[in-house]
LUMVOSE-361555 format. One line per 8 residues: for each residue x, y, z of C-alpha. Coordinates in Angstrom, 3 decimals. Each point is the difference from the previous one (the first is absolute). Example, Ala and Ser with C-alpha at 12.3 -4.5 7.8 and 13.67 -1.06 7.14 Angstrom:
LUMVOSE-361555
12.300/-4.500/7.800; 1.370/3.440/-0.660
end
This chain:
LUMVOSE-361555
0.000/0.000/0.000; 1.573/3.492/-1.070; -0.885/2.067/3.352; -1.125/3.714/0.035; 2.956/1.449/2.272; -1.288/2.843/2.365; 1.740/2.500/1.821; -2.473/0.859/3.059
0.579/3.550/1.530; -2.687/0.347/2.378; -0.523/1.994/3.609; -0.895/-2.364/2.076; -4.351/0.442/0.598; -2.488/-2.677/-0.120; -0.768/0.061/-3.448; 4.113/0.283/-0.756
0.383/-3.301/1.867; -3.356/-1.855/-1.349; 1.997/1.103/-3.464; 3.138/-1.860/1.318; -2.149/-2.674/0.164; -2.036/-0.437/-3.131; 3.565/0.196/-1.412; 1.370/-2.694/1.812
-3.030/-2.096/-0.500; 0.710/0.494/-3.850; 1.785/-2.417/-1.474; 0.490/1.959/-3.133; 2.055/2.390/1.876; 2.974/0.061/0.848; 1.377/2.595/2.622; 3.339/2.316/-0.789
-0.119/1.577/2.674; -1.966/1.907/2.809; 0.266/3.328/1.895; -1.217/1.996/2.406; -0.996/4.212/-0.355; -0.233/1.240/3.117; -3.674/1.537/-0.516; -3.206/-1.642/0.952
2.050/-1.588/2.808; 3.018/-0.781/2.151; 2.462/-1.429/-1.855; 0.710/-2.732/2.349; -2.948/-1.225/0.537; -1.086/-0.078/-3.591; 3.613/-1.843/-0.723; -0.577/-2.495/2.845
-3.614/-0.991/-1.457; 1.301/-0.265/-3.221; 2.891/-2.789/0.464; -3.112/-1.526/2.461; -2.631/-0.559/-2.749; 3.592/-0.912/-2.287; 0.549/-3.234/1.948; -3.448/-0.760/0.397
-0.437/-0.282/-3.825; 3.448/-1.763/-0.056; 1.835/2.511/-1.806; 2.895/0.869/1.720; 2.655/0.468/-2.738; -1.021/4.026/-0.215; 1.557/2.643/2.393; -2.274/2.756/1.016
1.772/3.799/0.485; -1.092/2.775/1.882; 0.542/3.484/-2.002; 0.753/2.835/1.965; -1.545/3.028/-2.309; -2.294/2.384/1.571; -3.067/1.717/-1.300; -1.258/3.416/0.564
-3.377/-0.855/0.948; -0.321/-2.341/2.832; -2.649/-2.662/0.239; -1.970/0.110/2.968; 0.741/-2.212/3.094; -2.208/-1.750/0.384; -0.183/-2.035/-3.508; 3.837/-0.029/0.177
-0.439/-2.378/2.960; -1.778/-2.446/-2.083; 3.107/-2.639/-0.588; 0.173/0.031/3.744; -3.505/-1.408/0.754; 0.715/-2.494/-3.374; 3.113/-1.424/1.884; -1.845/-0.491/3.279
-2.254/-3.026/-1.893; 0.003/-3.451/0.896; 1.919/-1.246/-3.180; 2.560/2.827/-0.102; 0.626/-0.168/3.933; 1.022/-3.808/-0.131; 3.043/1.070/-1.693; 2.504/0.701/2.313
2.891/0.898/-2.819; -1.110/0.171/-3.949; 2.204/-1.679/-2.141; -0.438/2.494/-2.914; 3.059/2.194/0.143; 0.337/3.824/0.916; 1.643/1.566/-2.049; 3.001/1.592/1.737
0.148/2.599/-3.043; -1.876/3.314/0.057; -3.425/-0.283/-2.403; 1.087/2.316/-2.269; 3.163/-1.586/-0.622; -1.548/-3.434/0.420; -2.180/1.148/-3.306; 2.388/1.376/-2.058
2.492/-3.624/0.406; -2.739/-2.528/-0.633; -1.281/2.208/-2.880; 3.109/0.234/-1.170; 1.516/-3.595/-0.079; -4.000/-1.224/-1.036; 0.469/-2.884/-3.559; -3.368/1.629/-1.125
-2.211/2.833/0.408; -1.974/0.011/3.173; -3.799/1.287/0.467; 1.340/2.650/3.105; -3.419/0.138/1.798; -0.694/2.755/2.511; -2.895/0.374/2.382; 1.419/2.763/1.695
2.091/3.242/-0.400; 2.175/0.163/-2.572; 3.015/1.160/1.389; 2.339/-2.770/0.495; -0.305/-1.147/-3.564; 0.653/3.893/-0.860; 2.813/0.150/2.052; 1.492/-2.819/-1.209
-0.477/0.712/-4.219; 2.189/3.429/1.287; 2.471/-2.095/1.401; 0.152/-2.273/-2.905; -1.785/0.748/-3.125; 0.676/-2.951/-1.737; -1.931/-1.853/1.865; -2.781/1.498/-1.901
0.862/-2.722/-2.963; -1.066/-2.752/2.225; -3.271/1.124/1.214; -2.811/-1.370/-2.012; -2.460/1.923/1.238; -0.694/1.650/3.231; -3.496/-0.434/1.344; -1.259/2.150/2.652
-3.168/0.732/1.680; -0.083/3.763/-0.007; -1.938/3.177/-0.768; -3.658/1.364/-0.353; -0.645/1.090/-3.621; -3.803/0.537/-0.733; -1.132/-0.504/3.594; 0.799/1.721/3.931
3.315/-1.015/1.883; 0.296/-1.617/3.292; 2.080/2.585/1.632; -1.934/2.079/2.852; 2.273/2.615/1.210; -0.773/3.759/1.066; 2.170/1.708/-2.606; -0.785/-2.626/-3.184
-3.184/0.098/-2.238; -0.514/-3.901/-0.054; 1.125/-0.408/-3.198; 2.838/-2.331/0.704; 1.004/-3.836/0.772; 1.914/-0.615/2.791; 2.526/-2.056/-2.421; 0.794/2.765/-1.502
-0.811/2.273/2.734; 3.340/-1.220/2.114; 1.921/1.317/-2.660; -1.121/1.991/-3.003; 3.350/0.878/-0.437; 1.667/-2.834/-0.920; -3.962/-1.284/-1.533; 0.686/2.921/-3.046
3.713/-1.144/-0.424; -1.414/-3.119/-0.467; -2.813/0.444/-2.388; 2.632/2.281/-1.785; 2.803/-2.813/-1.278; -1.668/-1.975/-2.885; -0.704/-3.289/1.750; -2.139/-2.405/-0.480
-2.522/0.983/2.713; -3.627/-1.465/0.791; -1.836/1.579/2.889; -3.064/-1.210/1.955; -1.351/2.598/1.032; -3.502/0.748/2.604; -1.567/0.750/-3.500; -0.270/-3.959/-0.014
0.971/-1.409/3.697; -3.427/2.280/1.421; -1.943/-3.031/-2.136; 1.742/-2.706/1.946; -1.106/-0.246/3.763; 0.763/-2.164/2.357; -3.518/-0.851/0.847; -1.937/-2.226/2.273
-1.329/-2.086/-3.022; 4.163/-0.736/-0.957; 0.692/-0.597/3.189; -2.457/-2.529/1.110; 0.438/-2.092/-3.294; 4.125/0.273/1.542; -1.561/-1.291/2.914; -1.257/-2.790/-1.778
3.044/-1.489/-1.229; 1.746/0.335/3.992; 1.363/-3.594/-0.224; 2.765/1.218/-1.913; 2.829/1.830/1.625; 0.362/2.874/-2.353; -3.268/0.910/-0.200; -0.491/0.062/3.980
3.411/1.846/0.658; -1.869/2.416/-3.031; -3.477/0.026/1.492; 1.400/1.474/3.446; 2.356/2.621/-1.473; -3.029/1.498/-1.747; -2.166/-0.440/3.149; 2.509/2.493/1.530
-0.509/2.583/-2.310; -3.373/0.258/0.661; 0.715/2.903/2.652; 3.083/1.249/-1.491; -1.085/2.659/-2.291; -1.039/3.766/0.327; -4.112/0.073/0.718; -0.511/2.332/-3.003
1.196/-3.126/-2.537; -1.968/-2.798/1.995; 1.234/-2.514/-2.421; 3.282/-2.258/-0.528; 0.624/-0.321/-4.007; 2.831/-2.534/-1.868; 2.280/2.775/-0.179; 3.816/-1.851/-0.039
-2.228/-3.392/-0.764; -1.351/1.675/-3.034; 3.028/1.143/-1.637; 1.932/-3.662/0.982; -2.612/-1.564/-1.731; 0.592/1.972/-2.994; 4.084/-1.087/-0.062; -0.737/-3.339/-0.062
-3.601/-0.520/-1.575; -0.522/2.595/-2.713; -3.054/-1.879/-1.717; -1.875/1.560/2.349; 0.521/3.607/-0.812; -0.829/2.332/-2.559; 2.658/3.267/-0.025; 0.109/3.621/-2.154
3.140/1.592/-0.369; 0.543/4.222/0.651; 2.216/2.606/0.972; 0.138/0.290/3.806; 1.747/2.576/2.304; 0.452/0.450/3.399; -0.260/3.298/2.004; 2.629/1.135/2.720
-1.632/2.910/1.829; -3.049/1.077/2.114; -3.042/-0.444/-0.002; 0.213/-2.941/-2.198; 3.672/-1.886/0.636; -0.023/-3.372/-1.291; -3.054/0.470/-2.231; 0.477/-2.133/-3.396
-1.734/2.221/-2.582; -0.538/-1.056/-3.684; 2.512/2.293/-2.234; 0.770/0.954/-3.517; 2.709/1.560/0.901; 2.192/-1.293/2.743; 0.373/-3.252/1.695; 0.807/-3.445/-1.192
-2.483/-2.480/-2.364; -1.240/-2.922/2.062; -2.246/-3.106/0.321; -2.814/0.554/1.946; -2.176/-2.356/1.458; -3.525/0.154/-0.767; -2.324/-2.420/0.311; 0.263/-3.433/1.712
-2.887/-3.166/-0.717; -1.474/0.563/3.824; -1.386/-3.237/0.776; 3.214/-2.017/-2.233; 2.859/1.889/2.434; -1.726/-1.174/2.677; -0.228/-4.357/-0.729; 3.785/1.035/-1.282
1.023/1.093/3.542; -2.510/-2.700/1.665; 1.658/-2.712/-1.842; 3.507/1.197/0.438; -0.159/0.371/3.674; -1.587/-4.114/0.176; 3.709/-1.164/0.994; 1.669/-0.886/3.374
2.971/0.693/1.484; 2.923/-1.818/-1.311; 3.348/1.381/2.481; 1.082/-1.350/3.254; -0.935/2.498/3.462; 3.202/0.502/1.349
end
């Protein structure tokens, strides 16, 4: 079987983990490489839950790296705590030391080395900020020639941000929110770029109906371990969005799974100053052309992600 290789840069929240997973539980895919943005999380935590869910899948040959960028726009606490509260579970506390390594290079470097010593372009998925891979593509730009395409879940085109701040107009994803800065470098190189953005993740909740037909399928490992780390999340957003949606689940899906997908391509920009930092606005003029996500088959994503998450755990609890 010729595997899909993935980089994963994530930041560490339920929905960055429950990615993790559905890649693991592919056997399509093959993992490059995994890191962690210091965003929607600390960095430790998030790392520690990753190598966790890594030996419980049995795939322990990846090391996982902790970058050590920083945004300008911090996430609130409280979802940053979120990894925390994923490593105090059952399955994750019964392992006293992970056997997936940590490792003991900075993220940023970490990138730029396994990008650049990769036999074949690698899908460089990101379901958080994107300032690690940034920072590393100024380190080393010719790493660029062995990214096949970077995937991220990012940016509110047609429809309202998620950002509720004082001084912002709403306009804004926190993805891109973080740092808009290094968002319009981005945007601005020429790279093969697909975003999934609100625009199409607002369509995707994580409803009661998905969740008790997950509840359904409990004998199996994954989908339990699954089941409880959306149960959490129940409580863990803002009142004035009520609803969990597929946000870094989404945008895995479409690395590894594009059948399910329709796209449109278009000139996208991102904008660096008040009252609308981080907005991604549709340009003629400026920005960078891109994929964008923009419509998924509703009811087909979710049997995909029901039938991918029917497996057990296959690693040893150490």
């Amino acid at each position: 079987m010729i595997k899909n290789a993935v980089f994963f840069d994530h930041d560490g929240g339920v929905d960055d983990l429950l990615s993790l997973l559905l890649l693991l539980a592919t056997p399509e895919t093959e993992l490059a490489g995994v890191v962690v943005t210091p965003a929607d999380c600390y960095p430790d935590y998030a790392a520690d839950a990753s190598r966790k869910l890594m030996d419980l899948m049995g795939q322990t040959n990846t090391a996982v790296a902790v970058s050590a960028v920083r945004g300008v726009n911090a996430f609130p606490e409280v979802w940053r705590a979120q990894p925390y509260i994923i490593n105090a579970l059952p399955e994750l506390l019964a392992i006293e030391q992970p056997t997936s390594p940590l490792s003991n290079q900075e993220g940023v470097d970490y990138v730029a080395e396994t990008l650049s010593q990769t036999t074949s372009p690698v899908t460089y998925l990101m379901t958080g900020p994107c300032t690690t891979l940034v920072e590393a593509l100024r380190k080393k730009p010719e790493i660029r020639a062995n990214i096949k395409e970077i995937v991220w879940m990012a940016g509110a085109i047609h429809v309202a941000g998620n950002v509720r701040t004082y001084t912002h107009n709403g306009s804004a994803e926190w993805n891109v929110y973080w740092d808009a800065f290094s968002a319009h470098w981005l945007l601005n190189q020429k790279l093969p770029i697909t975003l999934v953005p609100l625009d199409i993740t607002n369509h995707v909740p994580v409803g009661i109906p998905f969740l008790k037909r997950l509840a359904h399928q409990s004998q199996y490992d994954v989908s339990r371990l699954a089941s409880v780390c959306w149960a959490i999340t129940i409580n863990s957003i803002p009142g004035y969005d009520y609803l969990y949606h597929m946000w870094d689940v989404l945008a895995t899906a479409y690395a590894i799974r594009r059948s399910l997908f329709a796209t449109q391509t278009m000139n996208v920009d991102v904008s660096t100053q008040l009252p609308n930092e981080g907005e991604t606005i549709k340009s003629t003029e400026t920005g960078g052309f891109v994929t964008v996500v923009a419509k998924v088959s509703l009811e087909a994503f979710y049997n995909y992600l029901l039938t991918q998450l029917q497996q057990n755990f296959t690693g040893k609890i150490k």
